[in-house]
DRENDO-1510 file (C-alpha; in Angstrom, 1 decimal, always signed):
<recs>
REC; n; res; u; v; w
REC; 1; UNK; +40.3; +5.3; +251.8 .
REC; 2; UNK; +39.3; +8.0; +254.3 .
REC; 3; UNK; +35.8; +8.8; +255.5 .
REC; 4; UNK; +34.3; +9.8; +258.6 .
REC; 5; UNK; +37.5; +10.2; +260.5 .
REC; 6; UNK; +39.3; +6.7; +259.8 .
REC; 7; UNK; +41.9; +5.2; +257.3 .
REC; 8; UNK; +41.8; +1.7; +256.2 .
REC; 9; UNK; +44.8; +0.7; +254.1 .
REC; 10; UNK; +44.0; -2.2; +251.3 .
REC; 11; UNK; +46.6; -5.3; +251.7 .
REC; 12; UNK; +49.6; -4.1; +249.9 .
REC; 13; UNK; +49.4; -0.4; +250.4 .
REC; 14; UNK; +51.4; -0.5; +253.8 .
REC; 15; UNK; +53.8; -2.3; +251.9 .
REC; 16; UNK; +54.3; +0.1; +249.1 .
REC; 17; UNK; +54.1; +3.3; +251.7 .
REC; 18; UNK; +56.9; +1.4; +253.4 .
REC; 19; UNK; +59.0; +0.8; +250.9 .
REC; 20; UNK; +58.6; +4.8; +249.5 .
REC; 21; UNK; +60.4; +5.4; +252.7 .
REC; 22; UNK; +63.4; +2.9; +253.2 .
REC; 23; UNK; +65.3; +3.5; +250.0 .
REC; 24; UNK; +64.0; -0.2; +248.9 .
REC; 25; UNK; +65.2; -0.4; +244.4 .
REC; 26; UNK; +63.1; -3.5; +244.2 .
REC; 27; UNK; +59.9; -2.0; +245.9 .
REC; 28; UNK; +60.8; +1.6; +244.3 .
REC; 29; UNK; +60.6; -0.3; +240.6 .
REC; 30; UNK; +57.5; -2.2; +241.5 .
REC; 31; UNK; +56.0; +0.8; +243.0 .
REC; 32; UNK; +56.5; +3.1; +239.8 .
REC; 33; UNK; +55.5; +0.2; +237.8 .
REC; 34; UNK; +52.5; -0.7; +239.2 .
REC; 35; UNK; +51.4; +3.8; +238.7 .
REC; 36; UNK; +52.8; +3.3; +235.2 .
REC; 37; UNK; +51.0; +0.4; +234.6 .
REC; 38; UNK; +47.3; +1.9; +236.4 .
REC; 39; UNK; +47.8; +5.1; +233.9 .
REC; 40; UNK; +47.8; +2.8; +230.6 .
REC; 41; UNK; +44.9; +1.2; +232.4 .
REC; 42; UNK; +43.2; +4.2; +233.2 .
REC; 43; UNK; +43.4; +4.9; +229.3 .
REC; 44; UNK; +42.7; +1.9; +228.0 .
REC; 45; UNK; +39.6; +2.3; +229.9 .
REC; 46; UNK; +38.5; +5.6; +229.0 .
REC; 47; UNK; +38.9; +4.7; +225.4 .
REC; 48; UNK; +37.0; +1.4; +226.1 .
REC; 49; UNK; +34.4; +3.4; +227.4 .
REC; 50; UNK; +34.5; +5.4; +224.5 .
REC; 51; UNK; +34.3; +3.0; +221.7 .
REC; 52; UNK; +31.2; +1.6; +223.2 .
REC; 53; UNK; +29.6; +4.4; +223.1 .
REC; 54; UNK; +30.4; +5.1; +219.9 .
REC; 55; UNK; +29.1; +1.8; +219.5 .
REC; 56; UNK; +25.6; +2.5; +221.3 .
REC; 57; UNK; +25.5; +5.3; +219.0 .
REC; 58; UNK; +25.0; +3.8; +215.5 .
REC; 59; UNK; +23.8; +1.2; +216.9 .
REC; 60; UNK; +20.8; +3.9; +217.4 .
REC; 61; UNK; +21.8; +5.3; +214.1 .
REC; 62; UNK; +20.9; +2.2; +212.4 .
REC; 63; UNK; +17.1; +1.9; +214.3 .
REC; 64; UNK; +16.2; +5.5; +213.0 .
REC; 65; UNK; +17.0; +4.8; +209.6 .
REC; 66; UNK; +15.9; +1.2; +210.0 .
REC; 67; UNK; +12.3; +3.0; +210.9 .
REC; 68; UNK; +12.3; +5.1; +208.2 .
REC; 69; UNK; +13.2; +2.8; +205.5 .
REC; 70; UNK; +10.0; +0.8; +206.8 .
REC; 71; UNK; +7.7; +3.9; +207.0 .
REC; 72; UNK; +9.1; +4.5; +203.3 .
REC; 73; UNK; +8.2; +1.0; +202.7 .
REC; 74; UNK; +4.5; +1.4; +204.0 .
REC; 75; UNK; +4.2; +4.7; +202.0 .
REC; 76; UNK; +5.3; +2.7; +198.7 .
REC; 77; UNK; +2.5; +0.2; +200.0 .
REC; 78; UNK; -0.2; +2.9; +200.4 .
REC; 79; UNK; +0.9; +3.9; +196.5 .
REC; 80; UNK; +0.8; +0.7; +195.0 .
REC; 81; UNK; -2.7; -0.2; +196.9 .
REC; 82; UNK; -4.4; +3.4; +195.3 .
REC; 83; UNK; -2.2; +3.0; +192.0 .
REC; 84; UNK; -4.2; -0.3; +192.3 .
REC; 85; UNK; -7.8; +1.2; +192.8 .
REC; 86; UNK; -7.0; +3.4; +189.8 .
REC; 87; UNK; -6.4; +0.7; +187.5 .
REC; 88; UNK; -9.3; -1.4; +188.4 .
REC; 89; UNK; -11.0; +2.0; +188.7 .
REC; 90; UNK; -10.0; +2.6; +184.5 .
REC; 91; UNK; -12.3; -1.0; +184.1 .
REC; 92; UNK; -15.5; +0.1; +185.1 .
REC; 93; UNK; -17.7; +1.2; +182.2 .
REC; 94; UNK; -18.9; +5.1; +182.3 .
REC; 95; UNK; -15.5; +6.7; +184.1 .
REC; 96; UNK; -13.6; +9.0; +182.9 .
REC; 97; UNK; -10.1; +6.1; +181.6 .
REC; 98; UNK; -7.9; +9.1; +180.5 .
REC; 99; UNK; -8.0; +10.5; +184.7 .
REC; 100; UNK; -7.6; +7.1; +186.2 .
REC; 101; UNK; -4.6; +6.3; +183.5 .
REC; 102; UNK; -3.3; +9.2; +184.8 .
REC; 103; UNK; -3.5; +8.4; +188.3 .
REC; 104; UNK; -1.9; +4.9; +188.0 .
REC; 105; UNK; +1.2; +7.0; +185.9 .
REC; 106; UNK; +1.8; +9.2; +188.6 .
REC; 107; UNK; +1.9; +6.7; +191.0 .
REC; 108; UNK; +4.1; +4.9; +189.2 .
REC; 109; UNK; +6.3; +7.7; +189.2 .
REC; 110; UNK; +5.5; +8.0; +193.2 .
REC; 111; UNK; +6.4; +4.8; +193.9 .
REC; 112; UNK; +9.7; +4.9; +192.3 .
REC; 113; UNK; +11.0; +7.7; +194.3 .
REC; 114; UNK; +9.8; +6.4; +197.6 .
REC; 115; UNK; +11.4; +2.9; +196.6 .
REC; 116; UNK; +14.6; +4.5; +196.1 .
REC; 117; UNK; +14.3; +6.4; +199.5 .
REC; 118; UNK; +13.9; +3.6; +201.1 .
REC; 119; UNK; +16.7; +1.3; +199.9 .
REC; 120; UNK; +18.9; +4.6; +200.3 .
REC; 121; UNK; +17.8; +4.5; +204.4 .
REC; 122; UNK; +18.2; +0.9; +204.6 .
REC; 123; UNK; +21.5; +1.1; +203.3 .
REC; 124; UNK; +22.5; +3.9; +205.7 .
REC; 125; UNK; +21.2; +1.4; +208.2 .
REC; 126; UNK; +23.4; -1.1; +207.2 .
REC; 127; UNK; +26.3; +0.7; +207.3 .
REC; 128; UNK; +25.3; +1.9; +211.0 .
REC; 129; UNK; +24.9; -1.6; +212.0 .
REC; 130; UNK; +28.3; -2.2; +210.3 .
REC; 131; UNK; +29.9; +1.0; +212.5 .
REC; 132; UNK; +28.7; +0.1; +215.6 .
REC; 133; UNK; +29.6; -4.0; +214.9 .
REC; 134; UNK; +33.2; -2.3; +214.6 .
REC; 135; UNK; +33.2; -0.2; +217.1 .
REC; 136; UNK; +32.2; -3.2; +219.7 .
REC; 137; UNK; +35.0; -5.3; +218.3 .
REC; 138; UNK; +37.3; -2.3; +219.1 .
REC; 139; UNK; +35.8; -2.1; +222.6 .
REC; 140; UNK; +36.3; -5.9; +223.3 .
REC; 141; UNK; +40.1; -5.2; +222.9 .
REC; 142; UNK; +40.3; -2.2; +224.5 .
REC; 143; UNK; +38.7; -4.1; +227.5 .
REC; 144; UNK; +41.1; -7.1; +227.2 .
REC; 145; UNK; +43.9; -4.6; +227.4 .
REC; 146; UNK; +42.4; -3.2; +230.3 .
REC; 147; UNK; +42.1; -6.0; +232.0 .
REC; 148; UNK; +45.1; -7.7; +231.3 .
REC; 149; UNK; +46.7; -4.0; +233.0 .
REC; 150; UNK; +44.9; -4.3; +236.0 .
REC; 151; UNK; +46.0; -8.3; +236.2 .
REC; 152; UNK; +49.6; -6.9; +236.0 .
REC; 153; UNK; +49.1; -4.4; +239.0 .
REC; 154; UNK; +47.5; -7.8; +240.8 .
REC; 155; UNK; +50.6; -9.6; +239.8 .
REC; 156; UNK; +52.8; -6.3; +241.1 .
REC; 157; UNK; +50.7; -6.3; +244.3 .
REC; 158; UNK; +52.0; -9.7; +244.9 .
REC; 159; UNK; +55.4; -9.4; +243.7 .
REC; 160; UNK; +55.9; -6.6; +246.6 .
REC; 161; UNK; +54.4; -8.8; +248.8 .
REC; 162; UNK; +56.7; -11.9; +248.2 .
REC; 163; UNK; +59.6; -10.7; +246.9 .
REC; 164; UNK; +59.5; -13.1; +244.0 .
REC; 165; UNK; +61.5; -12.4; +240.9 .
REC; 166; UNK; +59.7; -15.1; +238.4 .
REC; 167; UNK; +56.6; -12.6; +239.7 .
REC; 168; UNK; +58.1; -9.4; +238.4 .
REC; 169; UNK; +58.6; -11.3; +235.4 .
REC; 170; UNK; +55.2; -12.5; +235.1 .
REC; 171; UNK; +54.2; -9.2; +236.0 .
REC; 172; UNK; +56.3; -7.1; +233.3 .
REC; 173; UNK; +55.1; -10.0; +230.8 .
REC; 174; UNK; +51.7; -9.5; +231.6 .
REC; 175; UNK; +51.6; -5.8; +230.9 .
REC; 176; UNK; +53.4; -6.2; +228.2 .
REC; 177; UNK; +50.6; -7.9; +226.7 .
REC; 178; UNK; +47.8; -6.3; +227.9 .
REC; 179; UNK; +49.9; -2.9; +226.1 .
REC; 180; UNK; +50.2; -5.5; +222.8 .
REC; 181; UNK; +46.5; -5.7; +223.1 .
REC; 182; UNK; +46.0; -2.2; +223.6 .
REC; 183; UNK; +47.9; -1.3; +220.2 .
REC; 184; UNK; +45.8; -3.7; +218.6 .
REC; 185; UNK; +42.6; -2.0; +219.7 .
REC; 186; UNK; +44.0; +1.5; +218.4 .
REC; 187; UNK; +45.1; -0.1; +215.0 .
REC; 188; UNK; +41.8; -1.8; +215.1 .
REC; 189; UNK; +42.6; -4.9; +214.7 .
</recs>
């Protein structure tokens, strides 16, 4: 990193700077590796990002219709408690039944429409809920890929360091699942 007139190299980037010059194969195939590897990485982790989100999102979705299927719900409420007056209203001697009978019919009818309103917004809420549940499953993975990339560039960062063959195995196996984990998160799986 540079900053106010220094340069401080992390452990292996000597290494890899080195080995850019000399005409090393082994370091040269770890070295693209490991920028192959922090690309997929890079995406997996801007597609991550993304799905949660997306996630937030309906998540957010689901509260606004949640809230409006419960205002529908206290609307209906408000019906049935003056569809309620009105009927005990139609028992009192010396009032007019025909008018109260009327009342109660039409909020009968009120009712019914603000019932279906509100199931219709709690089952947009649902599905919302369901979205952003999916979405956060999605995420999960494409985090785990993510991850499992940046354990391979660990695993590369060591390789380089050590010289180990059984590591560039490990590593190449490693990002070979993290990438398996990745195609799993865009096939959501």
């Amino acid at each position: 990193m540079s900053g106010g007139g220094f340069h401080v190299h992390g452990p292996h980037d000597h290494a890899v700077e080195h080995a850019a010059h000399g005409g090393d194969s082994f370091s040269s195939r770890i070295a693209v590796m490991t920028a192959v590897l922090a690309t997929i990485g890079a995406t997996f982790g801007y597609l991550g990002g993304a799905t949660q989100n997306d996630a937030a999102m309906y998540k957010n979705d689901a509260a606004i219709r949640k809230t409006a299927a419960s205002n529908q719900w206290n609307y209906y409420q408000a019906k049935s408690n003056k569809q309620n007056l009105a009927e005990l209203a139609m028992s009192l001697p010396g009032v007019d039944q025909q008018r109260y009978k009327a009342e109660v019919e039409r909020y009968k009818s009120e009712k019914e429409e603000i019932r279906r309103d509100a199931e219709k917004l709690e089952a947009q809420s649902t599905e919302f809920d369901k979205r952003s549940a999916e979405s956060m499953h999605q995420h999960h993975r494409w985090a785990l890929a993510t991850t499992t990339e940046q354990v391979a560039i660990s695993l590369a960062a060591i390789t380089l360091l050590t010289r180990r063959r059984w590591l560039e195995i490990a590593s190449y196996g490693v990002a070979v699942a993290g990438i398996a984990v990745g195609v799993m998160a865009w096939l959501h799986l």
